[in-house]
N, C-alpha and C positions, 0 to 999 in steps of 0.2 A: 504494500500500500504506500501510496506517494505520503511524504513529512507532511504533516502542517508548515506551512510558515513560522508561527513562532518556534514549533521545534530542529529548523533547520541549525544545522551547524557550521562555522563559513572556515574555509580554509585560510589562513593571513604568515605572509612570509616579510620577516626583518631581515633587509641587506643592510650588514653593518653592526648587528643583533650584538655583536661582542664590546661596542664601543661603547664610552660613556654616556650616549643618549640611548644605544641599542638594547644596553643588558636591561634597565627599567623599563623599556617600554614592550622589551621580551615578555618582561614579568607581568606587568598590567595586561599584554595580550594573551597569558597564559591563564591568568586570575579570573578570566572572562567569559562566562559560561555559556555564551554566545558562539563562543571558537571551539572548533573541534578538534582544528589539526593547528600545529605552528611550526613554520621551518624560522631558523635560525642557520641566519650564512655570512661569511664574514672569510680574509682572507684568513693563513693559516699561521702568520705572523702575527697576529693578533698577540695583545699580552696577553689574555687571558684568553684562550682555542673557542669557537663556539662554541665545539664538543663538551666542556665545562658551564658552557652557561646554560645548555639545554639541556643536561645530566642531571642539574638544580633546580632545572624548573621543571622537568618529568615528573619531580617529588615531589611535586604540590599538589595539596588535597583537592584536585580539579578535576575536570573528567580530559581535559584534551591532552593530544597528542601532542609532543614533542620531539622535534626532530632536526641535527646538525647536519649543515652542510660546508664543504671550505673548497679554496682554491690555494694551490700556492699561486703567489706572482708570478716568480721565476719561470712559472713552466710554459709561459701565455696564454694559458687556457682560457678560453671566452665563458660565462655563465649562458650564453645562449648555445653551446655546443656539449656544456658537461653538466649543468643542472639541469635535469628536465624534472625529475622528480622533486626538488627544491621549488618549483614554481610551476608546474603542472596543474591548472584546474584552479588556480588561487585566488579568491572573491575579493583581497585586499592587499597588498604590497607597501609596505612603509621601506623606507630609504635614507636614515639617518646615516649616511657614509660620505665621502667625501675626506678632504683634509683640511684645517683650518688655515685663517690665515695668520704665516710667522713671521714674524719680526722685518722689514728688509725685503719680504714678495711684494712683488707689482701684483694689481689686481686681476691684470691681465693674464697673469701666473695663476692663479686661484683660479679664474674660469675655465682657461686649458686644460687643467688636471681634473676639475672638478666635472666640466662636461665630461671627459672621458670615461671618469668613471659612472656615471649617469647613464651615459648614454648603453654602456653596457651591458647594464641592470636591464635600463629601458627594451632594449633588444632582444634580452630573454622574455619580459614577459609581453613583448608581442608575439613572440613566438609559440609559448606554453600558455598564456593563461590573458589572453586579447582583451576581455571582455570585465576585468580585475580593476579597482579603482585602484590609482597610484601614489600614493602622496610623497612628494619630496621634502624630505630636510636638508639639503644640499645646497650652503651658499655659492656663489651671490643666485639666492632664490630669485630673484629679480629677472634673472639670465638665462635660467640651467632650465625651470617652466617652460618658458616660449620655446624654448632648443627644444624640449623635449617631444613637445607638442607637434613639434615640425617633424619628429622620427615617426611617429605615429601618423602623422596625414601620409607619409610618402609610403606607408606599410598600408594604407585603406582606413587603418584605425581610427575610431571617433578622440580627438584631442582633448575632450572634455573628459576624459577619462584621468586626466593627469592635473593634479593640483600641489598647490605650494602647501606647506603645513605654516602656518603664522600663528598660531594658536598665544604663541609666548606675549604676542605683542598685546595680544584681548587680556590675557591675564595678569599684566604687568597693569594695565589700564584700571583696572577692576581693583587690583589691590591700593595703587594709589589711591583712589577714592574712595575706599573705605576708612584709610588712615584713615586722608582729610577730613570727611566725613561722619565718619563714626557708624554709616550705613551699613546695616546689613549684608555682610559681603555677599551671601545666596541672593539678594535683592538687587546685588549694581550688575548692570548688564553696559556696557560701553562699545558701541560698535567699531571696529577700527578698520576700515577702508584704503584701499592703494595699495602697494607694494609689501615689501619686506626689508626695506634697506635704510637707513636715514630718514630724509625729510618725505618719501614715499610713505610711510607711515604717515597714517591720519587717522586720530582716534576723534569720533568725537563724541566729547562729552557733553556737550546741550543737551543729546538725544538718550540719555539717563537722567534719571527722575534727580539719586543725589548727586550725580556730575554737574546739572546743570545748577546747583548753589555755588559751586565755585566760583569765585570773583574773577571774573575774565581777567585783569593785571596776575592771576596765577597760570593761565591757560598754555601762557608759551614756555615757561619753563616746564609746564608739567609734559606739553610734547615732545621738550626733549628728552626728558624723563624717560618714558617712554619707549623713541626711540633709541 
């Protein structure tokens, strides 16, 4: 007999799963009784192997599957020629990977390396799992989106399938004004608009109940805040 909808269980793969934003958000995708299956992939260089972060989270009193996947660098192996079973059939794909930006990189540096790795992720799962919403954590989010968006039109793929994750910039928003405020933080809702970078950030607060008591002479510091 066909699921229900609510008892469906969705499959969700983290590339990058091993990293500082990866291993937590492994976790919260494991804790989720909505997920049934979870790959965890990441290179094999990793400090900490995937193999160990999905070892730790198969232990969780949850019902979903856990499952590690790796590449070495070295070897050039593409994830769209040696993962298939890592992103085969995948209803959601997060993408906290990338490298930051160090000391002394042009930003022109950041994008190079950063589309590449993007793009590669993005290639598997048009391959294996087309139809999978995609979210990037991969700066400069401003760039690496529309790039990716354009992998997916030249494959047939719908672009609307690939989004930026900005979530940090709503939350940063939301907790300022609760200081200020003393509001309810479940209560402030702050929409934040534009981009992911600088001054493309735009929260605004008018459009919250306690944002808009803030005395406009605080409004541009707190955008930078913010940003």
């Amino acid at each position: 007999s066909k699921m229900a909808p609510s008892d469906r269980k969705f499959k969700v793969c983290i590339c990058g799963g091993a990293g500082g934003i990866g291993q937590p958000l492994s976790m919260l995708m494991a804790m989720d009784d909505r997920v049934g299956e979870l790959s965890v992939y990441d290179l094999t260089v990793s400090a900490v192997p995937a193999e160990g972060v999905a070892t730790d989270l198969a232990h969780l009193n949850m019902g979903s599957r856990v499952r590690a996947f790796g590449l070495d660098p070295k070897s050039g192996d593409k994830p769209k020629d040696k993962l298939k079973e890592c992103f085969y059939d995948a209803d959601l794909v997060l993408i906290p990977a990338g490298v930051p930006r160090k000391p002394g990189m042009d930003r022109s540096d950041l994008l190079k390396i950063n589309l590449g790795i993007a793009k590669d992720l993005v290639e598997a799962c048009a391959k294996f799992c087309p139809g999978a919403i995609i979210g990037l954590i991969v700066n400069p989010v401003n760039s690496v989106v529309p790039a990716m968006c354009e992998v997916y039109r030249r494959h047939g793929l719908d672009p609307k399938k690939i989004v930026g994750v900005t979530t940090l910039d709503v939350v940063r928003a939301n907790k300022f004004v609760h200081e200020i405020t003393g509001a309810k933080i479940s209560d402030v809702h702050v929409p934040v608009i534009g981009g992911h970078a600088g001054a493309s950030i735009l929260p605004l607060f008018s459009q919250d109940a306690a944002g808009a008591t803030i005395p406009k002479e605080k409004i541009a510091d707190l955008d930078k805040r913010v940003q």
